[in-house]
SERO-4910 file (N, C-alpha, C, O; in steps of 0.05 Angstrom, whole numbers):
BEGIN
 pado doro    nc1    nc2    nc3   cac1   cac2   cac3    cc1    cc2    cc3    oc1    oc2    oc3
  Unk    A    819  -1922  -1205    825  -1922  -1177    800  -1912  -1162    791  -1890  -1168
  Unk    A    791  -1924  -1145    769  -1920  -1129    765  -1890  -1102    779  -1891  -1082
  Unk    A    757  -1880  -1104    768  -1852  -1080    744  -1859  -1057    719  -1858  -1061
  Unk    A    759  -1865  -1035    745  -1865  -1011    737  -1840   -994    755  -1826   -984
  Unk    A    709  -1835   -989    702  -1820   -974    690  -1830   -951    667  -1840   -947
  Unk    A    714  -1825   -931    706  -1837   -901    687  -1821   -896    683  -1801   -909
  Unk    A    670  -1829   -874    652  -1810   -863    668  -1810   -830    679  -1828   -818
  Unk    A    664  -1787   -823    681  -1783   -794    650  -1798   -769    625  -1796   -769
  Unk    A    669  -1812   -753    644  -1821   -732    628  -1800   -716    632  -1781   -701
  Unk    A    610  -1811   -726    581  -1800   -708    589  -1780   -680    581  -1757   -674
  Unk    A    601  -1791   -670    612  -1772   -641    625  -1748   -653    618  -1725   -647
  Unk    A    642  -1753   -669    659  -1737   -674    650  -1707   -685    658  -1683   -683
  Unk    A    627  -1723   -700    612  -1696   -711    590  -1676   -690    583  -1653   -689
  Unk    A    584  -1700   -676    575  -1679   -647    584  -1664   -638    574  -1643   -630
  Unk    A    618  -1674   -635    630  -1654   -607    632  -1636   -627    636  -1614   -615
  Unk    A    632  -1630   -662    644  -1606   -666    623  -1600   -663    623  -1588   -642
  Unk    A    596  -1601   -674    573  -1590   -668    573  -1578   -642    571  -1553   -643
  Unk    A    575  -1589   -617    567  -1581   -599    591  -1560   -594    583  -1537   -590
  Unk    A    619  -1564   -594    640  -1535   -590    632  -1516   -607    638  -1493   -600
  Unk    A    617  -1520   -633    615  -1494   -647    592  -1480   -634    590  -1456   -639
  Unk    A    571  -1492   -616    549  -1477   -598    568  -1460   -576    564  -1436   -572
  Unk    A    586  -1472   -563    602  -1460   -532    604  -1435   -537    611  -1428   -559
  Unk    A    597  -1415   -518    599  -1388   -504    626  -1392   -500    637  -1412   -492
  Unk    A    638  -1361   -508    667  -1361   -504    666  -1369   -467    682  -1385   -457
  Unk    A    657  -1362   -458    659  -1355   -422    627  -1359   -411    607  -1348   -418
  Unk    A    632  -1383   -389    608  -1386   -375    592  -1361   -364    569  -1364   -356
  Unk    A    605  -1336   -363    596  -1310   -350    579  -1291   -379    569  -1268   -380
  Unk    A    582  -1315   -399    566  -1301   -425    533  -1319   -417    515  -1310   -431
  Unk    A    524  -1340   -399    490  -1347   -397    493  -1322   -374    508  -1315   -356
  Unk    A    468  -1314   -389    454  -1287   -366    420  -1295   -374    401  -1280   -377
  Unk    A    420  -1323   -376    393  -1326   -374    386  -1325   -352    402  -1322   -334
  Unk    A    348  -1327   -345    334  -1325   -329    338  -1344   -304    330  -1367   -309
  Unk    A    349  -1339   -278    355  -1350   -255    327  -1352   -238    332  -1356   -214
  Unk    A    301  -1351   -244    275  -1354   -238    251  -1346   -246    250  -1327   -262
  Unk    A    228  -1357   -239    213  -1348   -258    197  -1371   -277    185  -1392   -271
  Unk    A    202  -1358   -301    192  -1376   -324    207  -1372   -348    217  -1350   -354
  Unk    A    208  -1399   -364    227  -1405   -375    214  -1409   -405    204  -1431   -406
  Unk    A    212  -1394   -433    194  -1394   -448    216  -1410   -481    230  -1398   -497
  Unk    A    209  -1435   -479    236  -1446   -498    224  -1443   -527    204  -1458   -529
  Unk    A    229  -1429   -550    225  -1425   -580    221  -1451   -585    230  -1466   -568
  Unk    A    206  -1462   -607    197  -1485   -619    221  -1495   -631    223  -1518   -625
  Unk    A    243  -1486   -647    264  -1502   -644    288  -1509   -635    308  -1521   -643
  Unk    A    277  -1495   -611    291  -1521   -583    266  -1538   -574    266  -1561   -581
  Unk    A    247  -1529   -562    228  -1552   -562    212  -1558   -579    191  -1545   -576
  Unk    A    211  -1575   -599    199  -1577   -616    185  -1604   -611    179  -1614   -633
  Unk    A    179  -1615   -597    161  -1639   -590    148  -1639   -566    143  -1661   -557
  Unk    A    142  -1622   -556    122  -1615   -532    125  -1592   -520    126  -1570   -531
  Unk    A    127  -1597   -495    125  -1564   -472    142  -1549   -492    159  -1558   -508
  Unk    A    134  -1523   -488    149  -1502   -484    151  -1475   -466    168  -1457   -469
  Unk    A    129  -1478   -445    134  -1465   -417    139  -1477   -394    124  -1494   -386
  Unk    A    162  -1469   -378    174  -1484   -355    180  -1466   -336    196  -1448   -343
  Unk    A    168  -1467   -305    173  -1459   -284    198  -1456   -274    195  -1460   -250
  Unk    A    224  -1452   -278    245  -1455   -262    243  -1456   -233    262  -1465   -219
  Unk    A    220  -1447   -221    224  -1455   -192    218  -1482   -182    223  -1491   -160
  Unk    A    207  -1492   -203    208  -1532   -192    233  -1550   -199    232  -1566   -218
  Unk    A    246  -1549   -191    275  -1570   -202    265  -1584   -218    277  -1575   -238
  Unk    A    253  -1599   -226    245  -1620   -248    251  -1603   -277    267  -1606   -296
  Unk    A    228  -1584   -273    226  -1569   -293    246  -1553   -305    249  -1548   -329
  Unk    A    263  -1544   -284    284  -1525   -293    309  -1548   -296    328  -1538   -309
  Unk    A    315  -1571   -287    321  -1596   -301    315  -1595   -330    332  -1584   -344
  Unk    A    299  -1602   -340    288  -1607   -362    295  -1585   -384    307  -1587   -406
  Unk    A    284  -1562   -373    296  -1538   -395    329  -1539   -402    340  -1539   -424
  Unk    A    342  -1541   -376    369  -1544   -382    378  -1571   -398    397  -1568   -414
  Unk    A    372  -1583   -397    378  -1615   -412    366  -1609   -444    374  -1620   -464
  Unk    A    340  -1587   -441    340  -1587   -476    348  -1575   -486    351  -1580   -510
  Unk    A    362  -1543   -473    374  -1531   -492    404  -1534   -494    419  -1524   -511
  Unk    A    409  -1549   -476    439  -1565   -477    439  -1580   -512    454  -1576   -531
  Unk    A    411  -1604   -508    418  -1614   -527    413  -1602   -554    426  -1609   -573
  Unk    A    395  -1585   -554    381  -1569   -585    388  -1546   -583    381  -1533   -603
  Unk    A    399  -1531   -566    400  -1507   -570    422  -1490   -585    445  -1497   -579
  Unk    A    418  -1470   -602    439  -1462   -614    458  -1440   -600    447  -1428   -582
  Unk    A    483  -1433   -605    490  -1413   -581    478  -1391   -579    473  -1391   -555
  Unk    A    470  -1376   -586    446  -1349   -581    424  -1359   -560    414  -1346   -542
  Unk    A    419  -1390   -569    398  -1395   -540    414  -1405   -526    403  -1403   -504
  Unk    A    433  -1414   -522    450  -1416   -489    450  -1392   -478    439  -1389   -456
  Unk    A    463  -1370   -493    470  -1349   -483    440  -1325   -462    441  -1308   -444
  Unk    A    422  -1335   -476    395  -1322   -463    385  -1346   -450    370  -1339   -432
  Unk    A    387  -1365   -450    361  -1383   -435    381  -1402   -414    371  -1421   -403
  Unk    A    405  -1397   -410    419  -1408   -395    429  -1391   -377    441  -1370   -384
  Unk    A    424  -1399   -342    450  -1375   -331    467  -1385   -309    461  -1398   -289
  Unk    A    495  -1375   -318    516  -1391   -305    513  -1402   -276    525  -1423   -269
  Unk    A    497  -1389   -257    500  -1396   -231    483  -1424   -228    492  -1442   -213
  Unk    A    453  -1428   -245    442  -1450   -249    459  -1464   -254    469  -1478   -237
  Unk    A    466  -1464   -280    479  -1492   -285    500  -1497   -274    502  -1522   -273
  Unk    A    519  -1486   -264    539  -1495   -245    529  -1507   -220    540  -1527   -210
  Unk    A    507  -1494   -208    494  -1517   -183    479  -1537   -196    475  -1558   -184
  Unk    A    471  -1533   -215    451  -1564   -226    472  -1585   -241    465  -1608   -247
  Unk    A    504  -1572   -246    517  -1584   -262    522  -1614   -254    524  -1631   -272
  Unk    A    523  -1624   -227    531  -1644   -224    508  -1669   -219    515  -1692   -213
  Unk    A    483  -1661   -222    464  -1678   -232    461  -1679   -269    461  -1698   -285
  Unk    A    458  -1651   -273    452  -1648   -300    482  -1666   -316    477  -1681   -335
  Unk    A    499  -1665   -310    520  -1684   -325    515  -1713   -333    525  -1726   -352
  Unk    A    500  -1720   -318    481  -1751   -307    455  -1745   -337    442  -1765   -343
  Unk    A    452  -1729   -349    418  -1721   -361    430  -1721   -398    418  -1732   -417
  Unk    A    451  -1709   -399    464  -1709   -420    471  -1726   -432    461  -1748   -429
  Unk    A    494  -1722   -454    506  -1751   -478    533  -1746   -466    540  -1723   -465
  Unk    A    547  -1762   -459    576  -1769   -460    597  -1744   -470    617  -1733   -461
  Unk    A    578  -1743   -495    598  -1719   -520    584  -1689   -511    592  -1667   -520
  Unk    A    566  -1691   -496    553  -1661   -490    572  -1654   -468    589  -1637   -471
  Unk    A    569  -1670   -447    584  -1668   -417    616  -1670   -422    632  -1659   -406
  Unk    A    627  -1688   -448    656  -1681   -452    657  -1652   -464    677  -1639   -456
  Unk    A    640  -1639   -483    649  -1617   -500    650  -1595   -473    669  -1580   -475
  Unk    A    637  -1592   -457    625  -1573   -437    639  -1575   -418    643  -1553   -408
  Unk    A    654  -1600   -404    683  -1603   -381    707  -1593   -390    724  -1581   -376
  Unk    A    709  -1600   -417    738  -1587   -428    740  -1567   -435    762  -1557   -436
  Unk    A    712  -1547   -443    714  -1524   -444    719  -1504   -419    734  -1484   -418
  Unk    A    706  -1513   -403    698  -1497   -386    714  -1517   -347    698  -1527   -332
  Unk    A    735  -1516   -343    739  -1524   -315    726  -1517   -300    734  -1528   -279
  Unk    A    703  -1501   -296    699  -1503   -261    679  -1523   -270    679  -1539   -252
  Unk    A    662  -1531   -289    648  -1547   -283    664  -1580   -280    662  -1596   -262
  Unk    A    678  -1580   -303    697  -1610   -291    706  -1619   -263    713  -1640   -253
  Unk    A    703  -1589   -253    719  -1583   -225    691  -1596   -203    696  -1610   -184
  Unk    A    671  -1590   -208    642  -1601   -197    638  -1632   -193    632  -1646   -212
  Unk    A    642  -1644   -165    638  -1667   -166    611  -1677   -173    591  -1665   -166
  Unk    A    609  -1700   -188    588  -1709   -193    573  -1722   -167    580  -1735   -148
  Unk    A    546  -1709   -179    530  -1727   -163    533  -1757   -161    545  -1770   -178
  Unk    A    520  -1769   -139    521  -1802   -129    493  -1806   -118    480  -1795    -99
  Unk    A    486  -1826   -136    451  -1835   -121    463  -1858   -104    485  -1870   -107
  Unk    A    436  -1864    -78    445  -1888    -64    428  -1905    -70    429  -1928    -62
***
């Protein structure tokens, strides 16, 4: 008799990945709200790793990488709640589907954030 080993879909293994990163409580990022933004090599491990937070682009960018690479110890320092709740409704737009689902269901006020609209 043959024993099947499914493999669970690709998404699936993200979102746990990415819930097992979530901060119990958005009031746990007490990262840096200005300034400069200095990301460890693995979160950025393929280029920059100093970023201005006072240029939106830039502080864009930091947030979109340690969203995607970052482990929770670096959310918790290099993220801070009041940023990403005002950048949330562009930054939702910058993310994967399964980043922006793991992160709305955790957390309502950001689900609660209308998304941005380009014209």
């Amino acid at each position: 008799m043959a024993v099947s080993l499914a493999t669970p879909p690709t998404a699936e293994v993200l979102r746990t990945r990415y819930q097992a990163r979530l901060p119990a409580s958005l009031d746990e990022l007490v990262g840096p709200s200005h300034g400069t933004a200095h990301l460890p090599l693995h979160i950025a491990w393929s280029g920059r790793t100093v970023f201005d937070l006072e240029k939106p682009k830039q502080r864009m960018s930091v947030y979109r990488t340690v969203l995607v690479e970052g482990q929770r110890d670096d959310l918790m320092v290099l993220l801070n709640k009041d940023l990403l709740t005002a950048q949330w409704p562009f930054l939702r737009n910058l993310v994967s589907r399964t980043i922006r689902e793991v992160w709305e269901s955790a957390f309502t006020e950001l689900a609660a954030v209308r998304p941005a609209t380009t014209t």
